[in-house]
N, C-alpha and C positions, 0 to 999 in steps of 0.2 A: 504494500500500500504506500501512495506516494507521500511526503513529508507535510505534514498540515489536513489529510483526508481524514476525513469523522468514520471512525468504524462501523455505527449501527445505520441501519436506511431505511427511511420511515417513508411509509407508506403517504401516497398523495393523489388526489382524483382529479382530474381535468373537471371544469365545470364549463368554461366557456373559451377562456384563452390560457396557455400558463407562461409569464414569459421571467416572471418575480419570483425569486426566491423569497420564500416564504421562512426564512431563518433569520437571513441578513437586509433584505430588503432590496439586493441586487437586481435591476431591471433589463438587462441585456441576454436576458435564457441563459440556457443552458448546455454541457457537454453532455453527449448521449454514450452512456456503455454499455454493454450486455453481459448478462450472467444468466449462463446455461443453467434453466431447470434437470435435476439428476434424472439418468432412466426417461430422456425424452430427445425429442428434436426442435424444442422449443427454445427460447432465452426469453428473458424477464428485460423489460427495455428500464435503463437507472437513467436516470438525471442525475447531473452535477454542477453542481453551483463554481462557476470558475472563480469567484470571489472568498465565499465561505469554507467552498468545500460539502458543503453538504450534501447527504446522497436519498435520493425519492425512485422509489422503487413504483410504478405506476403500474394500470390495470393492462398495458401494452402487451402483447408478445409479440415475437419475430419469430420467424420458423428458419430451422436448418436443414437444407436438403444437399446430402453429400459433403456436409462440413461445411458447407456456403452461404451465407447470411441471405433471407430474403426478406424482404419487409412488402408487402402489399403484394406479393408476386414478382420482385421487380429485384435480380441481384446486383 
């Protein structure tokens, strides 16, 4: 984990735009990373806060086919 990244990731729900960190107040979005669900072909899509660091694990998935990230069908 990089120097300054918050270890727990709290869950968060799009309602209509998300572009705020909701920690720090940072308004410019966010970094997007993925964390493979175990025993699937799935990843959990994370938010990161390039200001805070904090990390928002959202109701997102991505699917992996053949090890390949796709997001909407699209690699």
């Amino acid at each position: 984990m990089p120097p300054g990244a918050k270890e727990s990731i709290q869950q968060i729900k799009l309602d209509h735009e998300l572009h705020t960190c909701p920690d720090c107040g940072y308004t410019d979005g966010f970094h997007v990373s993925f964390k493979k669900v175990k025993s699937s072909k799935k990843c959990h899509v994370v938010l990161i806060c390039p200001q805070c660091h904090a990390r928002y694990q959202t109701e997102w998935k991505a699917s992996l086919d053949n090890e390949v990230l796709k997001l909407n069908g699209r690699t």
